[in-house]
N, C-alpha and C positions, 0 to 999 in steps of 0.2 A: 596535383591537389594535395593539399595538406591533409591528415585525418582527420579532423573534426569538420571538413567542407565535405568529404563524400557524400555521396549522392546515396539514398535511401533504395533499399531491393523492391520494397512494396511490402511484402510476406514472406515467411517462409518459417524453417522448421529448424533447429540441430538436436543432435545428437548428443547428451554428456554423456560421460566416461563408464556410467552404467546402463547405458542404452536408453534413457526418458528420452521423448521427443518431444523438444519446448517451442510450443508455438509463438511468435512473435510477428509482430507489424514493425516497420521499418519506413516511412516516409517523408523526404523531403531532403533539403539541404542545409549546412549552418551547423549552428554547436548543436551537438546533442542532447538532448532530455529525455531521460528511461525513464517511464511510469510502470510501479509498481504498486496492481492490486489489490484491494482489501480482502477478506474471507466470504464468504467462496465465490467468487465473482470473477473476470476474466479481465481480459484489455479492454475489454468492449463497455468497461466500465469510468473509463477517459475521455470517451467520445468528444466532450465537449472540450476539453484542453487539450487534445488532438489535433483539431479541425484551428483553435483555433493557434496555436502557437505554431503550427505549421503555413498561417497564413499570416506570421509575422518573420518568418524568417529560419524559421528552427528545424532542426531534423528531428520528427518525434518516433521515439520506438517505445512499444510498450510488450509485453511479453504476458502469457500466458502460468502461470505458477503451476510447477508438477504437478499433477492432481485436479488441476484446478480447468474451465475451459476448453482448447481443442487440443493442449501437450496431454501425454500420455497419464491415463488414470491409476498411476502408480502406487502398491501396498509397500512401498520402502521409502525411505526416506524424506519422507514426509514432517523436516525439523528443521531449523533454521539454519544450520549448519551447510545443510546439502542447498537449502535452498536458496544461501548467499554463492555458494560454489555454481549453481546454477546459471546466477546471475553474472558472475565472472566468466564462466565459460562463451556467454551470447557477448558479452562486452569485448573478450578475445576476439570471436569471431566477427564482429561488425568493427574490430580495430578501434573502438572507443577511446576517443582522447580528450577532453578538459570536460566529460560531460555533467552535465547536473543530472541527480537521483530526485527523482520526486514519491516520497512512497504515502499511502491514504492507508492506516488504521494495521492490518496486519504487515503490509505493504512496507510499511514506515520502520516497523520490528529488523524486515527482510535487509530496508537502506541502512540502515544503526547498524546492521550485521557487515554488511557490504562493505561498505566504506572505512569502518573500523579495520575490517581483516584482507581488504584488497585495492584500499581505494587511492594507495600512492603513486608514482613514477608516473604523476600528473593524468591519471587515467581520470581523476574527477576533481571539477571543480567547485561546487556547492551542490550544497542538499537541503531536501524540505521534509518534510514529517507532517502529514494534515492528519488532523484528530488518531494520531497513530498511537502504539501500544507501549514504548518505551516508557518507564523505564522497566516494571515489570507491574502485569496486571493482578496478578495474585496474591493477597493475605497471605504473607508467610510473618513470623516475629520480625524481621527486619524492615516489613512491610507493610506494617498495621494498618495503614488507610485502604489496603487493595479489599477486593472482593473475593469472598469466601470461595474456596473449590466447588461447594455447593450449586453456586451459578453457574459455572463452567460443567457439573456432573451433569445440570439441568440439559443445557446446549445438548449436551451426547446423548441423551435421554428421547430430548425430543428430535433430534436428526434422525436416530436408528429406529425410532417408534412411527413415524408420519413424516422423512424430511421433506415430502411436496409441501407438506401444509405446515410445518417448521418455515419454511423457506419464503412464504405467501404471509406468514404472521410479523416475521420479525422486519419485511420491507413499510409493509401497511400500516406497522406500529411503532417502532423505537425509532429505527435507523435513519428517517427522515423526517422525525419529529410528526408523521402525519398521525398521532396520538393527541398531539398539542388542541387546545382550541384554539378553532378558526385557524386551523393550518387548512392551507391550498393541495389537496390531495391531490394528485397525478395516478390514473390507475396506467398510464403508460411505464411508468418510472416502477412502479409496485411489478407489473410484468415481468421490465427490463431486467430488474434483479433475479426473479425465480427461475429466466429465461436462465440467464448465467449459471445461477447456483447451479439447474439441473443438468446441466452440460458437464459437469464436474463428476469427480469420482467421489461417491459415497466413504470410502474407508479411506481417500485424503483428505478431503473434508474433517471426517471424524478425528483422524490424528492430530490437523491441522489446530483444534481447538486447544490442544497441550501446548503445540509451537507458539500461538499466541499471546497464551494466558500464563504459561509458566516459563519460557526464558526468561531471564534475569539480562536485560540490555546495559547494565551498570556501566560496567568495564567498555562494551562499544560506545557508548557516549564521551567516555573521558577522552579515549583515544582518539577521536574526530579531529582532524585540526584545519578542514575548511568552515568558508561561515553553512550555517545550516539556520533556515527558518522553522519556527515550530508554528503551525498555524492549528487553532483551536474551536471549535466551539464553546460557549461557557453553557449549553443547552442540551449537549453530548450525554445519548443514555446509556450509549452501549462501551465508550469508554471515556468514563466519569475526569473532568478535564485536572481534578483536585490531586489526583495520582497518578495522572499521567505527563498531561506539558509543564503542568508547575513544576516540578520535581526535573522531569527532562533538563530544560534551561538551565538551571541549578549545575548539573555536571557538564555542558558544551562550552567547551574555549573560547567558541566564536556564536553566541546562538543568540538569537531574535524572537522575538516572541512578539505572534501578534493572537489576541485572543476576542472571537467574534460573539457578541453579544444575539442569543436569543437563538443561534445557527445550531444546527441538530450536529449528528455524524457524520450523514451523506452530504455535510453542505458544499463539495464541489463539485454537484449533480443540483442540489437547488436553489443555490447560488453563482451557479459557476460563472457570473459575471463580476460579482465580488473578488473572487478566490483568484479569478485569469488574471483583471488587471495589477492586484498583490503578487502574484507570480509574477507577473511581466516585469514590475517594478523592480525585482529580487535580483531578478536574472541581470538586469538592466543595472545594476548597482555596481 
């Protein structure tokens, strides 16, 4: 068997070179596609493009983020750096070859990192970005459209003050537009999320809002040189789509932009019929 036909383990855990234990799922046959995460949320945050690209033919793995789910609730390293090297290390060990990166919101930051700084000698062949963080979220002078540090001081504020009820506010209200009128609320889906978040490590969580909000993805965008989809909401509250996929597309060699009318952030959880068959199409291309 070729590497990219390998057969999927199910589960299981590794070890990087500082001792984190990253949990990951691993199933099925076919090229592979790693999903990667938004904040603070797990693999279990995929479910639907899981289930279903694996019953189209694909090997889906998706991993668990330091800090984040059932890998290790780690007080270090907790920044984009360690946490593209992370993702290299599971890609070593599953022998990863042609595979496509799909990353959703901080996720997205993680693949921009990835593939910029590991993603040659054919180890990937396209990548996607849904409502992700690139190119950077933060107001600095170079970045006048981002958002003030204020909002992000807000985030840590309210994590270290109440994050059960932090965690229970921001699914019920922004993230899946269930704020909107006449949005179809899900208290399933509002759960699923705080489920996740509180699985997670509190002080990776907390640092994880700097990884987010303050790398500067610039420079991993230009150096891309497969195609990558950027897929969007224009409805996006938690990352405003005006400085993040416009600006994105702007610096990718090979990048596509499709931008979804009225769709919140979480829209490959409340659309994930939309977003699957656009992925299928992508991959398929």
């Amino acid at each position: 068997m070729t590497s990219q036909t390998k057969s999927g383990s199910g589960s299981g855990t590794i070890a990087t070179k500082d001792g984190t234990q990253i949990f990951y799922k691993d199933w099925g046959t076919g090229q592979p596609i790693v999903f990667h995460h938004g904040w603070p949320l797990s693999s279990d945050d995929w479910d639907a493009q899981m289930l279903f690209f694996l019953s189209k033919g694909y090997r889906v793995i998706a991993h668990d983020r330091r800090g984040h789910g059932r890998s290790s609730q780690t007080d270090t390293g907790n920044e984009m750096d360690t946490y593209a090297a992370d993702v290299a290390a599971l890609a070593g060990h599953l022998d990863l070859k042609d595979a496509i990166h799909v990353g959703h919101s901080t996720g997205g930051g993680e693949v921009a990192r990835y593939v910029a700084q590991y993603g040659g000698g054919g180890r990937v062949a396209k990548a996607v970005l849904i409502g992700a963080v690139p190119p950077i979220m933060l107001k600095t002078p170079a970045n006048p459209g981002g958002l003030p540090i204020e909002v992000f001081d807000g985030f840590r504020a309210a994590l270290a003050a109440n994050r059960a009820q932090f965690f229970h506010d921001v699914p019920a209200g922004p993230f899946y537009g269930f704020n909107r009128p006449g949005a179809q609320v899900s208290e399933g889906v509002i759960d699923n999320w705080w489920r996740q978040g509180m699985m997670g490590g509190a002080k990776a969580h907390y640092d994880c809002i700097k990884a987010f909000s303050e790398t500067d993805f610039t420079e991993d965008l230009k150096k891309i040189d497969v195609p990558v989809l950027v897929m969007h909401g224009d409805d996006d509250q938690i990352v405003p789509i005006a400085d993040s996929a416009l600006l994105s597309i702007k610096l990718l060699k090979k990048g596509e932009l499709k931008v979804y009318r009225g769709f919140p952030h979480g829209m490959a959880t409340t659309h994930a019929d939309v977003i699957n068959a656009d992925l299928l199409a992508f991959f398929r291309a």
